[in-house]
N, C-alpha and C positions, 0 to 999 in steps of 0.2 A: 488537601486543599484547606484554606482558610487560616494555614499555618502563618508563624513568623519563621522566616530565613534568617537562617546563621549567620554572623555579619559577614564571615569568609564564603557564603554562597552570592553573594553580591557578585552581579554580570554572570550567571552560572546559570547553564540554560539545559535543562529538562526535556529531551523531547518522546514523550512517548506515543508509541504508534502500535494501535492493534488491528490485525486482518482477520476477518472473519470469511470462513469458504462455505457460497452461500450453495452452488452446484454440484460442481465438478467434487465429487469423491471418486477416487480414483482407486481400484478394488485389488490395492498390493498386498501382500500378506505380512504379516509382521515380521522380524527379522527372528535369527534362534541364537544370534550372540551378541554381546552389547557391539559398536560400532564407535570408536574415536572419532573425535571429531571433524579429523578431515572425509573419512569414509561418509558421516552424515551428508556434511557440504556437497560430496561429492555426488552423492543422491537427490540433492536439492536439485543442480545443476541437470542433470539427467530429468529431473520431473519435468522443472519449468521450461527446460527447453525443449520436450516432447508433446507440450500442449497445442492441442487444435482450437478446441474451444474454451471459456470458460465465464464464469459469473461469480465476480468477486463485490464484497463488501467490506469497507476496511471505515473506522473510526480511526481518528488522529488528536491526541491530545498532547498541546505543547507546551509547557511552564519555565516562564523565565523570572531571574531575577534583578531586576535593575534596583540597582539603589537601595538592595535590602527590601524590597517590595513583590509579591507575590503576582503574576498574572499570569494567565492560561487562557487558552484558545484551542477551540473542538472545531474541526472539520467532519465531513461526512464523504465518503467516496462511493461510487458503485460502477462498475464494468463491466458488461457483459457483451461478449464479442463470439465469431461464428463467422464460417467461410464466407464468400462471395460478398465479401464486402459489408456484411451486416453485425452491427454494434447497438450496443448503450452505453452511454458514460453520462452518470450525474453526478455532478460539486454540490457541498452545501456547508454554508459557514453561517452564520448569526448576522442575518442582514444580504446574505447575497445565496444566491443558487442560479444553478444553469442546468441545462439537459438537453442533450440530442440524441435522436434515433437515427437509423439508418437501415431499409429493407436491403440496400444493394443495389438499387434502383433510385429510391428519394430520402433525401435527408430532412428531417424536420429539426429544427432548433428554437428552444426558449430560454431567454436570458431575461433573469429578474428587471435588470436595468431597462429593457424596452417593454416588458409587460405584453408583450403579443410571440405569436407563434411566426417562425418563417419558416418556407417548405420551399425545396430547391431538389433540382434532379443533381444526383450524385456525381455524376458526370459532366465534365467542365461540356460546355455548350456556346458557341459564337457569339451568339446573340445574349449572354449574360449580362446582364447589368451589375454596378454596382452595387446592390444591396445582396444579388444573389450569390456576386464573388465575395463578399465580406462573411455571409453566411455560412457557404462552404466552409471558408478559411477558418472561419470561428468552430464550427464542429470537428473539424480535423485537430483543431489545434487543443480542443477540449480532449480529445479521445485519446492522441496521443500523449498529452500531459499525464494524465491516469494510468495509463496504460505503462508509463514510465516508473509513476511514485508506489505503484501497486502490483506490478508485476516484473519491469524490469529487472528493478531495482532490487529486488533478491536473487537473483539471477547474475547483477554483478556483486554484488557483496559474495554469494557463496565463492565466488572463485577468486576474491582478491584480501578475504580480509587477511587480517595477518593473529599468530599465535592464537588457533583458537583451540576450548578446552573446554570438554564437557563435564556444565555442573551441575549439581543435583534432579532429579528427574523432577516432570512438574506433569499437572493434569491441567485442560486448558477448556472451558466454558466453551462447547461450541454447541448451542442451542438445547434440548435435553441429552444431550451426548456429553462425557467429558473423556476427551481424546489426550491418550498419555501422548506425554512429549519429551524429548531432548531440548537441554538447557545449553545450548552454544556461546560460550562467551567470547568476545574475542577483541580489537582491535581492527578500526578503519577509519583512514581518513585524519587523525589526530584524537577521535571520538570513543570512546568505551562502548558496544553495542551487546544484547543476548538475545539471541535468536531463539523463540519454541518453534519446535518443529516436530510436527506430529510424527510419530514414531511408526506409522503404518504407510500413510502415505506421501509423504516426507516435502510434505509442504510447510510453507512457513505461517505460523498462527498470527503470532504477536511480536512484536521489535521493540524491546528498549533501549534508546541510544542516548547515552550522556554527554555533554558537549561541555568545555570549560574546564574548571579542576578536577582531576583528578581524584579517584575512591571517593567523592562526596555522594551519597545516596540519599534521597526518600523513602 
């Protein structure tokens, strides 16, 4: 940060994204040979799609370059979800946040922008009013955004990127833990992306994906 951009990184957009798994470890045993990179992918896909519950935490940091000029923007994510209809999802960016709960039963929602709490039964109801259907709709629509940028969304990457190839192993900061991982490089989308992916439980840690030209890195 705080660099000057190449003139050739001009419109070249940066976006890094890290997941931090703040629950759910999931108590697989390491493997006893290395694993190509489809084998890994293919483990991915088997995790996330055998999940019941989970509580994720994921930082997003994204840097573009317009006009030769540096800027970056930090999100914050948090999800945590569980049968019978019970969740958390908080947003948080510099200036705005949101949060909702939900027991299964009642949904509570706070949005920076109105500065108060609404609490609404989970359950569409006859007698709703407007404020109650905008609430719902606003929780629903928080939970599964998240639930998209933080959990789908590896889920379709493992199964769709294209030529991937594992590169050098890496260790990855997960609280006093440092959890070895698979370096997955690959192609999606038109984007360069590397997947860590913890080497035990074969979730995905961190995502760097590069948008614009081509082998420029930070």
């Amino acid at each position: 940060m705080g660099q000057t951009a190449p003139k050739e990184a001009a419109g070249y957009i940066i976006d890094l994204t890290r997941y931090f798994i703040c629950l759910f470890m999931l108590a697989l045993p390491a493997c006893a040979r290395d694993l190509t990179a489809q084998e890994v992918l293919e483990k991915v896909v088997s995790t996330y799609g055998s999940l019941k519950a989970v509580h994720l935490v994921a930082q997003r940091e994204k840097t573009t370059y317009p006009a030769g000029r540096v800027q970056t923007t930090f999100s914050e994510y948090e999800l945590a979800t569980a049968t019978g209809g019970r969740y958390l999802a908080r947003w948080k960016q510099p200036h705005q946040k949101a949060l909702t709960v939900s027991d299964g039963s009642t949904i509570w929602l706070a949005l920076n922008s109105r500065k108060q709490w609404s609490r609404v039964s989970a359950a569409l109801e006859a007698d709703d009013n407007d404020e109650e259907l905008d609430a719902r709709a606003a929780s629903t629509e928080l939970h599964d955004s998240l639930e998209n940028i933080i959990l789908h969304r590896f889920l379709a990457l493992a199964k769709t990127v294209q030529h991937p190839v594992v590169a050098k192993r890496q260790e990855f900061e997960l609280g006093r833990e440092k959890a070895p991982c698979y370096a997955i490089r690959a192609h999606a989308g038109g984007a360069e992306i590397e997947l860590l992916v913890d080497q035990r439980r074969f979730v995905v840690l961190r995502m760097d994906q590069w948008n614009g030209k081509p082998g420029y890195r930070r």
